[in-house]
ROBA-25320 format. One record per residue (C-alpha): z, x, y. Coordinates in steps of 0.5 Angstrom, whole numbers, plus 500, padded with zeros to 3 digits. Example, Ala and Ser with C-alpha at 12.3 -4.5 7.8 and 13.67 -1.06 7.14 Angstrom:
% ROBA-25320
NODE   c3   c1   c2
NODE  516  525  491
NODE  514  527  498
END
This chain:
% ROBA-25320
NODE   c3   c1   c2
NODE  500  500  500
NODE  497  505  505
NODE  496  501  513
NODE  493  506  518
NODE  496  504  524
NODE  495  509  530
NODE  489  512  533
NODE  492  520  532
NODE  491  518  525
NODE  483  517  527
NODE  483  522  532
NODE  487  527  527
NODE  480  525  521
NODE  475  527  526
NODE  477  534  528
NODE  478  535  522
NODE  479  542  520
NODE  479  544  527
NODE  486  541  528
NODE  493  541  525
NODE  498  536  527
NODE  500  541  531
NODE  495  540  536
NODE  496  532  536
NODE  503  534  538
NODE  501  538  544
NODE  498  531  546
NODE  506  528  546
NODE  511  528  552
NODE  516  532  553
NODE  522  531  549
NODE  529  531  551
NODE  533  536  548
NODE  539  540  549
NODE  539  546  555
NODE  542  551  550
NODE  544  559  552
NODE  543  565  549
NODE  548  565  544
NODE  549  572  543
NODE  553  574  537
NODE  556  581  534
NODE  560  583  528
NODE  563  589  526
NODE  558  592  520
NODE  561  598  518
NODE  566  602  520
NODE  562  604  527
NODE  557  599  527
NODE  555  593  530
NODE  550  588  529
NODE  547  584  535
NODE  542  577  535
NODE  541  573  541
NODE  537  567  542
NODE  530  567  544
NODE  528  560  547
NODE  522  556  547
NODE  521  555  553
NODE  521  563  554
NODE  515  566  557
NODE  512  570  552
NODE  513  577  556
NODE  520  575  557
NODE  525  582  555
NODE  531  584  554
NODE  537  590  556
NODE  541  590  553
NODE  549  593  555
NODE  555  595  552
NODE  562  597  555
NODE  567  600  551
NODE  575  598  553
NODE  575  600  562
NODE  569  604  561
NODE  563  603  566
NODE  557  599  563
NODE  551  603  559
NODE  545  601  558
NODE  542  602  550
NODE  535  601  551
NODE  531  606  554
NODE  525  601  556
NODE  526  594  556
NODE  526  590  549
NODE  520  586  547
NODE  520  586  540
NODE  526  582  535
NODE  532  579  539
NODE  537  584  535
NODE  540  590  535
NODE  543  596  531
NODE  549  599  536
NODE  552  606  532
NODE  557  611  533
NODE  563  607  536
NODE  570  608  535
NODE  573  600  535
NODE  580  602  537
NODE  578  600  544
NODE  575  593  545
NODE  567  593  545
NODE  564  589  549
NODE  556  587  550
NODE  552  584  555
NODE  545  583  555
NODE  540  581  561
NODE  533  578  561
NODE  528  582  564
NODE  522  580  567
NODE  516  584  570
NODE  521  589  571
NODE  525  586  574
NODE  533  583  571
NODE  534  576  572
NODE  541  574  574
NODE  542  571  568
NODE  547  574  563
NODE  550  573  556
NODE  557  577  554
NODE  561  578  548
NODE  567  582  546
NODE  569  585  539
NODE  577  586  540
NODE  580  594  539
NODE  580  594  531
NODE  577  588  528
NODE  576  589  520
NODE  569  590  517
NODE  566  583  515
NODE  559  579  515
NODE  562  573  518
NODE  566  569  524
NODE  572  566  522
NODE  574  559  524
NODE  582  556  523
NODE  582  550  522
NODE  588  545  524
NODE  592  543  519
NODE  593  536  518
NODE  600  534  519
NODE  604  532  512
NODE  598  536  509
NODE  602  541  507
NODE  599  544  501
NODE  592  544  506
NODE  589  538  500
NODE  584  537  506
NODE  577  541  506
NODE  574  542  511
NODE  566  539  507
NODE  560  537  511
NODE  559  540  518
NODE  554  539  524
NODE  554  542  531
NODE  553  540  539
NODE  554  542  545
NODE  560  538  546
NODE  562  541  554
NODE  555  542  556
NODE  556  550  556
NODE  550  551  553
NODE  553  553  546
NODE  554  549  540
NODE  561  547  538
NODE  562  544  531
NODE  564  538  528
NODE  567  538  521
NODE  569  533  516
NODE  575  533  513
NODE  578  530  506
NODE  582  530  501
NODE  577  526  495
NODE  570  525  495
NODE  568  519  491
NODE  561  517  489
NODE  559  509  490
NODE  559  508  483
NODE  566  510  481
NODE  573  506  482
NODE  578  510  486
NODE  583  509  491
NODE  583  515  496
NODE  589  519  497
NODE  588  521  505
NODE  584  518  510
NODE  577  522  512
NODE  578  526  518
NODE  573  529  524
NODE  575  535  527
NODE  572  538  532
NODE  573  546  534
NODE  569  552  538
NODE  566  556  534
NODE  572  561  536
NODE  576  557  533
NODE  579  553  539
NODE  581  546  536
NODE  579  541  541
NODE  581  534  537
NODE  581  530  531
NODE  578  523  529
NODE  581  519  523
NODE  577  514  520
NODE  582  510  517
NODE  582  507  509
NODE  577  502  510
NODE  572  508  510
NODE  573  510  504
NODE  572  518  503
NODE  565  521  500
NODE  558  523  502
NODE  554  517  501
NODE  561  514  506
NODE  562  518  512
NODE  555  521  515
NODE  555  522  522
NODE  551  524  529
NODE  553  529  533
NODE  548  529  539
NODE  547  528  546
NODE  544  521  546
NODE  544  519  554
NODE  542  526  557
NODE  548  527  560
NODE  548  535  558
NODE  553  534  552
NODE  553  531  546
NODE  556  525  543
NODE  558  524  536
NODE  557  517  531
NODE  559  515  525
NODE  561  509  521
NODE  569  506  524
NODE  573  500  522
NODE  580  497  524
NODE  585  502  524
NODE  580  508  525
NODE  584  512  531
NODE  580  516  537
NODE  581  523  539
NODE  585  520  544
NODE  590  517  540
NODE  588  510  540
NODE  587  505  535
NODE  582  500  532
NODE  586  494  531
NODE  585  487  529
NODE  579  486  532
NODE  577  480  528
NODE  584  476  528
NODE  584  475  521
NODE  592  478  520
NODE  589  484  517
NODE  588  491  518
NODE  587  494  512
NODE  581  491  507
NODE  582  497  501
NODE  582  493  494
NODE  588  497  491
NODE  585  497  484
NODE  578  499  486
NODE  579  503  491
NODE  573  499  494
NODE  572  497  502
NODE  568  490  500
NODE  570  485  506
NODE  573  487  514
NODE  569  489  520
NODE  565  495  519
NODE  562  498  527
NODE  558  504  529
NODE  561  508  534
NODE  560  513  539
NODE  566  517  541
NODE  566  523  547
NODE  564  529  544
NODE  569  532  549
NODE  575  529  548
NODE  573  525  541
NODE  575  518  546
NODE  572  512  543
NODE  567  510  549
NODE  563  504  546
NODE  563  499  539
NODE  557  495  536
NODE  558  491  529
NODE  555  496  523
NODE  549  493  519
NODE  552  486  514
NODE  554  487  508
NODE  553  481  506
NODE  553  478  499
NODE  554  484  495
NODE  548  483  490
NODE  544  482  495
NODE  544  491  495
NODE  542  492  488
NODE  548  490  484
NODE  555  486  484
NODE  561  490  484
NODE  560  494  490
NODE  556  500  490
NODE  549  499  492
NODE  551  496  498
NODE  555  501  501
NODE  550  506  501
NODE  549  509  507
NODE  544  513  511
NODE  544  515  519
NODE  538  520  523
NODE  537  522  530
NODE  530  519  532
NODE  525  519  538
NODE  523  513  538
NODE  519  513  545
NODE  518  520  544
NODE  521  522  550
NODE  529  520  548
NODE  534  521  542
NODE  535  514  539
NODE  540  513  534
NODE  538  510  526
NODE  543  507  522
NODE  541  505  515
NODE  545  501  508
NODE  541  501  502
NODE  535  503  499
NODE  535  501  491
NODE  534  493  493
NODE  535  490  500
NODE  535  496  505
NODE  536  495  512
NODE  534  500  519
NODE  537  500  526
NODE  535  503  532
NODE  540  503  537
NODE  540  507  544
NODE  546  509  547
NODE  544  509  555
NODE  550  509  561
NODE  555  509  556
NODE  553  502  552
NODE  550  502  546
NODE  542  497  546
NODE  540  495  541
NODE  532  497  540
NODE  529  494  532
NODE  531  492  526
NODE  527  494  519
NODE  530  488  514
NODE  525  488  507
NODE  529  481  506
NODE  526  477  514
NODE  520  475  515
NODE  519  471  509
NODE  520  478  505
NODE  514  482  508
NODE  516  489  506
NODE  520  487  499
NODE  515  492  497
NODE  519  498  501
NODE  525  496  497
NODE  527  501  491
NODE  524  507  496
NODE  529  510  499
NODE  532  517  497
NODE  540  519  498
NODE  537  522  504
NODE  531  521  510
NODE  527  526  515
NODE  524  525  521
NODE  519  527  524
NODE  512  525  528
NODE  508  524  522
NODE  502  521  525
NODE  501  525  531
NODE  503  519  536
NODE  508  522  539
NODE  514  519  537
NODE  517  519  531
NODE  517  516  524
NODE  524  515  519
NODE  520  518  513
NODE  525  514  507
NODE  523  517  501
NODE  517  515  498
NODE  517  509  504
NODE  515  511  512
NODE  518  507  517
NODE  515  506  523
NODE  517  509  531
NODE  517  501  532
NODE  521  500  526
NODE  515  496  522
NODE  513  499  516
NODE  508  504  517
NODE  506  505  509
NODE  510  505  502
NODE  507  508  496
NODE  512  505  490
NODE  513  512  486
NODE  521  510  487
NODE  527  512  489
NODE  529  520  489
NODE  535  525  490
NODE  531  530  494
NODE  525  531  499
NODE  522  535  504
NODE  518  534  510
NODE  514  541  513
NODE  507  544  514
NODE  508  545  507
NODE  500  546  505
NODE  498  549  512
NODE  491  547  510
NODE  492  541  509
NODE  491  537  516
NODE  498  535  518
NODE  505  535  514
NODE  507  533  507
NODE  512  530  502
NODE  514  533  497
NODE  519  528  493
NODE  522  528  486
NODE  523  521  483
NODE  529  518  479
NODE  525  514  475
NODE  518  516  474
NODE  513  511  474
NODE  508  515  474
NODE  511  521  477
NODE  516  526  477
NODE  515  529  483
NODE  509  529  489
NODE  507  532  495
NODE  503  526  499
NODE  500  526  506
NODE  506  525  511
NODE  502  520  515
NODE  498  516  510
NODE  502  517  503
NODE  496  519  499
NODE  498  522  494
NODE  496  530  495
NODE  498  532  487
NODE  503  530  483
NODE  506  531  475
NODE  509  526  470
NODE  517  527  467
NODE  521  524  461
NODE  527  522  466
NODE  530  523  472
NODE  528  529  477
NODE  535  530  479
NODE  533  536  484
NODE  527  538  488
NODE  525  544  493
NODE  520  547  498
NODE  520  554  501
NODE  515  560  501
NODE  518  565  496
NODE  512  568  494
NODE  506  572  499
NODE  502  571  494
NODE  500  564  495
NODE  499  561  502
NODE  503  555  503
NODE  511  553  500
NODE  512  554  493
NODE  514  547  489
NODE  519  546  484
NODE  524  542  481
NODE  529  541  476
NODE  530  534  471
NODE  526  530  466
NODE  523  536  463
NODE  520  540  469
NODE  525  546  471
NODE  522  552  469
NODE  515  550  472
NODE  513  553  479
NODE  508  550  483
NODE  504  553  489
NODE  503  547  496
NODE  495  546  491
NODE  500  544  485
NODE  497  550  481
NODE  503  553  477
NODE  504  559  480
NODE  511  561  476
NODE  515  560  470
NODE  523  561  473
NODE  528  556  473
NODE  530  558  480
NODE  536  555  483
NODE  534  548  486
NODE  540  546  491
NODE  538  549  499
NODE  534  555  502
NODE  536  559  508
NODE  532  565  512
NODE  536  570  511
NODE  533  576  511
NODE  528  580  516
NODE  522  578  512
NODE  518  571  513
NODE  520  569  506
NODE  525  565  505
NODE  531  565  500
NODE  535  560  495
NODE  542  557  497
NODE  546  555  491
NODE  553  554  491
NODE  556  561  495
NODE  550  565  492
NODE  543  568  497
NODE  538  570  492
NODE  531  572  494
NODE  525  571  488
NODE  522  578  487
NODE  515  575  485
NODE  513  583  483
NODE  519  583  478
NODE  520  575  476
NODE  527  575  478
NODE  533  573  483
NODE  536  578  487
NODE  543  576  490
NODE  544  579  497
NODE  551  574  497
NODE  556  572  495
NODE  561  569  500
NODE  565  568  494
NODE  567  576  494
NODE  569  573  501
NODE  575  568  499
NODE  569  562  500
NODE  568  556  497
NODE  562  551  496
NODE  562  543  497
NODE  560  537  493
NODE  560  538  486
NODE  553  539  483
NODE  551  539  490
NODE  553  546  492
NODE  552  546  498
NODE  556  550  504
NODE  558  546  511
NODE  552  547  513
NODE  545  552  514
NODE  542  552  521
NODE  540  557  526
NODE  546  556  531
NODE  547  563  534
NODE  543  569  535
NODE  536  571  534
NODE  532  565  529
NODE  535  566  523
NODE  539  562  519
NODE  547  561  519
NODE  550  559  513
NODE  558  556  514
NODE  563  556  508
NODE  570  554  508
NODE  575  558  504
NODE  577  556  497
NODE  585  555  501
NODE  582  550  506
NODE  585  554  511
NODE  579  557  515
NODE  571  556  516
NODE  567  563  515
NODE  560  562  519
NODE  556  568  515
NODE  551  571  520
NODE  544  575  517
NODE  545  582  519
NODE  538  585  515
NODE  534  588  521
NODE  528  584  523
NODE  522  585  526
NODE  519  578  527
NODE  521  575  534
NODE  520  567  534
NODE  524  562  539
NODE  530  558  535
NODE  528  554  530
NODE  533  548  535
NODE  528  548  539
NODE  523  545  534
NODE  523  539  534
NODE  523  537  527
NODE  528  543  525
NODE  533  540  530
NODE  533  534  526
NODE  534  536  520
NODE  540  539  522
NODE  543  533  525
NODE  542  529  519
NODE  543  534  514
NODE  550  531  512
NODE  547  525  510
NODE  547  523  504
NODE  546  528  498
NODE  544  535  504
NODE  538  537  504
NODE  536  544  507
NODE  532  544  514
NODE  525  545  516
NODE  521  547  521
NODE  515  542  524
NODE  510  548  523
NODE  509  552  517
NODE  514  559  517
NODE  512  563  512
NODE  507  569  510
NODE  501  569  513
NODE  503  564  519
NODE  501  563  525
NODE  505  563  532
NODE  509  558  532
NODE  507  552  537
NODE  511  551  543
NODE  515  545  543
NODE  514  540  550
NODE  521  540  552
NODE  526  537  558
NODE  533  539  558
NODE  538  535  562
NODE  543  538  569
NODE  548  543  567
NODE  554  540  566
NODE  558  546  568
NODE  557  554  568
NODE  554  556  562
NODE  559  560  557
NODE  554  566  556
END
């Protein structure tokens, strides 16, 4: 059921070759997005090392350098670089004794001349050898035994500095829709500075109940106030940052709606709210989507109906919108909402069971997670809902029927193919165990069969033999095939199947399973681990899912970071690649595609991100993104 709705699907079939859905996009208006520093990041590597890494942005001039500055304890500053840095925004400092604080300053440089912009950043006297930033967390009061991990995490600029803070979820249980039990603590958000500053705590109280498929959550700036918000499903007895109480708001008597021998929430007010990102004060409410009658979603008992899914989406192009979505297995519902001067408006509702069931074909289609994107080069963006796409419009846009899967990627995966693609895996194959089809139509591109469930699926380039991403999954008997982006099998590897990450200084990227980075040598065959942040007291989250807080380009040069909690909860260890590199790219937040999939990596069953243009041997330059960023707020934290 493929219906071709907008003219940049003609306009993308008549230039053919000669164009990319990156060309479309350059037709697109300028997005609003996050004014961002230089994030300028140092560790101490090695007994008189340091490695550095800062931001180069999109809206750079390409002929911006750098200087490059270092102050030891009361001394005057010295310049490092000889000339001005044009090449990667990282460097290797050596010979230094850090008994005295090292501190580091670096300036843009433009035909000669240094710009008065400045980012600086201090290693105290004597600070340990190790690859990561550490982030206390707070303990919960009562927690005494610090039962509460710190699991999925997100991050924003949450003060508007120009720097990203980071909002963790935290909880004691973590139980899937299927399974009957009572929790025994509340879900908390938490939100700290990425020195570890505490800034406050939001508790969802027993009606959420605690589990990936219960509590995602939003952490963007949604009104263009320079600072970012943060979304998420409440009830009564959720309590702000502030301190304050969602009461009795439907006057039933009751606040508390917990079924004491299920552990199930299955009746009492559910809300969307978005609280201050500074203060985590509650600003505005509106009624979270029915649930209804319970079986309407898939089943009678409650599991079905309490599958949740949340994204960030620029529905008119320009301004973040919010989307909230219940169910995929049966009726499945999506709403767009705007959140502008402090109140919440309401933009569309997708329902599979109004008008008269006219999308009951996109029933069955959702995944336990979602990508967005401008599939069709309109300029806005879609809700790609597994095998299904919502439209910017919230009409559907194409179903292709393949069904439900637990995984799937959107990016420029075949980057000869006009446009983006899907690669899926499927939980019932009927016929198809995974895919990979045209993002804009839903043609199918290749596809294979499988005898049962394929429980995971990933893309990423890990061989520069092939052009393109290679494509492997694991489940119904299809894990230890590796297929190139034209489906021809390029490999026989079990390979790990969870998340991928750019780690280290080449194009290629690496595999993220559990605390573990490997990198596919394709010369040998084989893995090899570049670490394992277990060595360093760490722990992976989600069971099977084995996923960190989160992976994201959030600090220095274009590389990923990969943030872990400690096996004892107490702290968050955010791991920075300290490979040298010699390619220079802007940050991946600055695309538009990638700083999504970091906004709704949380939801659900967590996906790794992807970049709306293909990163991978043999690309091209990266195109520039058409970006409008708010009024600083307040002096930059450089």
């Amino acid at each position: 059921m493929v219906k071709v709705r907008h003219w940049s699907l003609v306009l993308a079939g008549i230039i053919g070759g000669l164009a990319t859905i990156g060309f479309v996009h350059s037709l697109a208006p300028a997005r609003q997005m996050e004014r961002l520093g230089r994030g300028l990041v140092a560790l101490r590597i090695a007994d008189d090392q340091t490695f550095l890494a800062w931001r180069l942005l999109a809206t750079d001039p390409d002929d911006l350098a750098f200087n490059l500055y270092r102050r030891i304890g009361n001394a005057s500053l010295l310049r490092l670089n000889p000339q001005p840095l044009t090449q990667a925004t990282c460097w290797l400092d050596k010979g230094l004794d850090f008994h005295r604080p090292v501190t580091y300053l670096i300036r843009p440089v433009r035909n000669g001349k240094e710009l008065p912009e400045t980012a600086t950043v201090t290693l105290p006297a004597n600070l340990p050898v190790r690859p990561y930033l550490v982030i206390p967390m707070k303990q919960v009061p009562g927690d005494d035994e610090w039962a509460y991990a710190p699991n999925d995490a997100s991050v924003g600029d949450l003060d508007g500095d120009g720097e990203y803070e980071l909002v963790v979820k935290r909880e004691r249980d973590g139980f899937d829709p299927a399974q009957n039990a009572v929790c025994r603590g509340t879900t908390k958000l938490e939100a700290y500075k990425l020195d570890g500053t505490f800034l406050w705590r939001i508790d969802l109280g027993p009606n959420i109940r605690s589990g990936a498929h219960y509590t995602p959550f939003l952490v963007y700036d949604f009104d263009g106030d320079g600072r970012a918000e943060v979304v998420v499903r409440t009830s009564e007895l959720t309590i702000d940052g502030t301190g304050e109480v969602i009461g009795d708001v439907d006057g039933d008597g009751r606040t508390n709606y917990v079924n004491p021998q299920t552990g199930r929430i299955l009746e009492g007010p559910e809300f969307l709210s978005v609280f201050d990102g500074r203060t985590g004060r509650e600003i505005t409410r509106t009624r979270y989507i029915p649930r209804g009658k319970v079986s309407d979603w898939g089943d009678n008992y409650g599991n079905r109906c309490d599958r949740f899914l949340m994204a960030v989406a620029y529905l008119d192009g320009v301004h973040p919108s919010i989307v909230m979505c219940r169910g995929y297995y049966a009726k499945t519902v999506l709403e767009a909402w705007d959140f502008r001067d402090g109140k919440l408006i309401h933009r569309w509702t997708f329902d599979t069971t109004a008008n008269g069931g006219r999308y009951r074909a996109y029933e069955g289609q959702g995944n336990h997670n979602l990508f967005v994107g401008d599939v069709d080069g309109d300029g806005k963006d879609e809700i790609v809902y597994g095998a299904c796409v919502i439209d910017d419009d919230g009409k559907g846009l194409y179903t292709t029927g393949w069904g439900h899967g637990d995984a799937m990627h959107l990016s420029d995966i075949d980057p000869d193919h006009v446009g983006w693609e899907v690669f899926q895996c499927h939980e019932r194959p009927r016929p198809y165990g995974v895919t990979l089809r045209d993002a804009a139509t839903g043609k199918l591109l290749w596809g294979f069969p499988a005898t049962g469930d394929v429980g995971r699926a990933l893309a990423a380039d890990i061989d520069q033999r092939h052009r393109g991403y290679e494509c492997w999954a694991a489940g119904g008997g299809l894990w230890g095939q590796v297929w190139s982006c034209k489906g021809e099998k390029v490999a026989d590897a079990k390979l790990p199947v969870n998340m991928a990450v750019w780690w280290d200084g080449d194009l290629l990227r690496e595999l993220l399973d559990g605390t573990r980075i490997d990198k596919w040598d394709w010369r040998k065959g084989q893995l090899v681990r570049l670490l394992d942040a277990r060595q360093f007291g760490c722990a992976a989250n989600n069971g099977t899912k084995a996923n960190p807080c989160l992976a994201a380009d959030i600090l220095g040069d274009w590389r990923e970071e990969v943030l872990w909690r400690t096996a004892d909860n107490r702290e968050i260890r955010l791991f920075v690649s300290t490979a040298p590199t010699t390619h220079r790219f802007y940050t991946l937040m600055h695309d538009p595609v990638y700083r999504l999939s970091v906004a709704h990596q949380n939801v659900g069953y967590n996906m790794p991100t992807q970049t709306g243009f293909y990163l991978g041997e043999g690309m091209a330059s990266p195109p520039k993104p058409r970006l409008t960023f708010p009024i600083a707020t307040k002096p930059f934290r450089r």
